[in-house]
C-alpha positions in Angstrom: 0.0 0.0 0.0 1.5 3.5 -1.0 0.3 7.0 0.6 0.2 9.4 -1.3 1.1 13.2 -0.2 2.0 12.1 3.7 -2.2 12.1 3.5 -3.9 9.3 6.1 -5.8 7.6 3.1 -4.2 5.3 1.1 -3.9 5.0 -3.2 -4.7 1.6 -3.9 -2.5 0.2 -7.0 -5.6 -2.1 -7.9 -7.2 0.4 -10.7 -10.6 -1.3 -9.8 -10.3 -0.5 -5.9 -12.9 2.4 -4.3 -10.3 5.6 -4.1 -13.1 7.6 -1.9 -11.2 10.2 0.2 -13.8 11.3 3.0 -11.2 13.2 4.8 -9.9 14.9 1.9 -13.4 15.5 0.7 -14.3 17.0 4.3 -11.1 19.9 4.0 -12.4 20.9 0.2 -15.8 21.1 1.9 -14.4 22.9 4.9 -13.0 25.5 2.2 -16.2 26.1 0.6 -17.4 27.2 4.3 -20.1 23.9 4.9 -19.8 22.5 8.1 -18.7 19.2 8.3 -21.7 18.0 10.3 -23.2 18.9 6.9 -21.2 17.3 4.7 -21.6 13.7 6.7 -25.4 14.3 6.7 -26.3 14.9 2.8 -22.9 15.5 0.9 -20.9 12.1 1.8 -23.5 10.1 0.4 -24.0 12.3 -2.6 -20.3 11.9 -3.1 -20.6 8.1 -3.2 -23.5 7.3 -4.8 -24.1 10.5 -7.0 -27.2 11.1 -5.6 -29.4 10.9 -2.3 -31.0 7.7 -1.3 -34.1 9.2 -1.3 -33.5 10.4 -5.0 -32.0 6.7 -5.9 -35.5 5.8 -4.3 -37.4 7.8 -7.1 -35.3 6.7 -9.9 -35.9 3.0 -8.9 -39.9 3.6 -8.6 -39.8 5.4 -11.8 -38.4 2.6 -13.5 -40.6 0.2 -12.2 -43.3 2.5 -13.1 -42.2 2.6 -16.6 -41.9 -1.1 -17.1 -45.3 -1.9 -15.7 -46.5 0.5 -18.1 -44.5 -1.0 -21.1 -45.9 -4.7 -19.8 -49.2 -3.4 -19.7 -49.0 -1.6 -23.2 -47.7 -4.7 -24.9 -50.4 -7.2 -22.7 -53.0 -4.8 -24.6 -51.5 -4.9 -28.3 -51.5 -8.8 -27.8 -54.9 -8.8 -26.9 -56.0 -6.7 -29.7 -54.1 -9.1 -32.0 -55.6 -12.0 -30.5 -59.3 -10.0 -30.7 -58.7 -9.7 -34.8 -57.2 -13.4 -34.9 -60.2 -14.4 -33.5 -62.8 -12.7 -35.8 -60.6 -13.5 -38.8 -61.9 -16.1 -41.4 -59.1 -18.0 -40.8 -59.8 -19.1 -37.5 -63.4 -19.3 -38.4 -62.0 -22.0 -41.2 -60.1 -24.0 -38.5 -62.6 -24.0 -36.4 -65.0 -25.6 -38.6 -62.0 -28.0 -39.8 -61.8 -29.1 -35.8 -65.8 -29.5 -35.4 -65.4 -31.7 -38.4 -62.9 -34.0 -37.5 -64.1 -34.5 -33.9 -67.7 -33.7 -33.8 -69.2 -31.7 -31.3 -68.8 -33.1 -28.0 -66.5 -31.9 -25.5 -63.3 -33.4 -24.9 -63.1 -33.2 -21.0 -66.6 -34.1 -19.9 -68.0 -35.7 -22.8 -70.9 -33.7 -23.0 -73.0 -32.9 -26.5 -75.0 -30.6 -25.1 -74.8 -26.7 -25.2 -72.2 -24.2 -27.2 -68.9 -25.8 -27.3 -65.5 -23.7 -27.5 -62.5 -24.3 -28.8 -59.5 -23.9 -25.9 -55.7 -23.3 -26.8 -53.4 -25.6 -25.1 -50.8 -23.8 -26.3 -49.6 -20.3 -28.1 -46.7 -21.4 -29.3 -48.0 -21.6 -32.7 -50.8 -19.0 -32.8 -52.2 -17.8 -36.0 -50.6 -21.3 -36.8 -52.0 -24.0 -34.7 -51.9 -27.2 -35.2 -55.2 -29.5 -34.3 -53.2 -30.8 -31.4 -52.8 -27.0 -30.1 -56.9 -27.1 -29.3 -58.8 -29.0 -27.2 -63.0 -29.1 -27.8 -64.7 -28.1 -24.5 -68.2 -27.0 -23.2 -68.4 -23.8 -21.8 -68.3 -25.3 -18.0 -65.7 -27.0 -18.6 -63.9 -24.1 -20.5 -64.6 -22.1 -17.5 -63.4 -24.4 -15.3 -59.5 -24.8 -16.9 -59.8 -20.4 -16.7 -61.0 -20.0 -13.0 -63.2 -17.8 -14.6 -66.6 -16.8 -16.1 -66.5 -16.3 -20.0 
C-alpha cells in the first residue's frame, strides 16, 4: 500500500479498488465554508453514490413504473391481436375444420350438449396452430380450466 502526499488515506495500486477520500473531501468542503456536520449528513452520500437515497428511491420507482406501463401496453397490443385473430376467417376456417374431425362433444366431460368452444393448449403456434394445439370443451368446462366466467 502507497500513501500518497503524507495524507492518512491510502492510493490503492488495484485500478478497480474504491479511491473515496472522506477526509480529503471533508477539508475541500471545509474551504467552501459547509460544516462538516453537513457534509456527513447529505454530501458524503451524494459523493458516493451520485445522488441521495431518497433520490435513488425515485429513480428505482420510476423505473418500475415505466416497465409496468411498457408490460401493460404490450399485454394490450397482444390482446388486440388475439381479438382480430379471432374474428378473422381464418380461424373461423379452422374451427369448422376441428368441429369436423371431432364432432361436437366436449373433450373433457363428454358432453354434446350446449355451445362448445375451442380452448388453446398452447400459443406457441398461434395464428398457426396445429389440431393438437386445441382441445374441444363445453363452456363449463372451458370455465373451469380459466377459474373464470367467460
Amino acid at each position: 500500500m502507497k500513501f500518497k502526499n503524507n495524507l492518512i488515506s491510502p492510493v490503492y495500486s488495484n485500478p478497480n479498488a474504491v479511491k473515496y477520500d472522506f477526509k480529503d473531501e471533508r477539508r475541500r468542503h471545509r474551504k467552501s465554508k459547509i460544516s462538516s456536520d453537513e457534509f456527513d449528513k447529505v454530501s458524503a452520500d451524494e459523493f458516493v453514490y451520485g445522488r441521495t437515497k431518497n433520490q435513488r428511491k425515485a429513480k428505482r420507482r420510476a423505473k418500475k413504473k415505466a416497465a409496468r406501463i411498457a408490460k401493460r401496453k404490450a399485454l394490450h397490443q397482444d390482446r388486440v391481436k388475439y381479438d382480430a385473430y379471432m374474428r378473422s376467417q381464418e380461424w373461423a376456417a379452422f374451427r369448422i375444420t376441428i368441429f369436423a374431425e371431432r364432432g361436437r362433444r366436449c373433450e373433457r366431460c363428454g358432453t354434446r350438449n350446449g355451445v362448445m368452444h375451442l380452448h388453446h393448449l398452447t400459443y406457441a403456434r398461434f395464428t398457426h396452430e396445429l389440431p393438437q394445439d386445441v382441445q374441444i370443451v363445453c363452456v363449463p368446462c372451458h370455465e373451469s380450466i380459466h377459474g373464470k366466467t367467460i
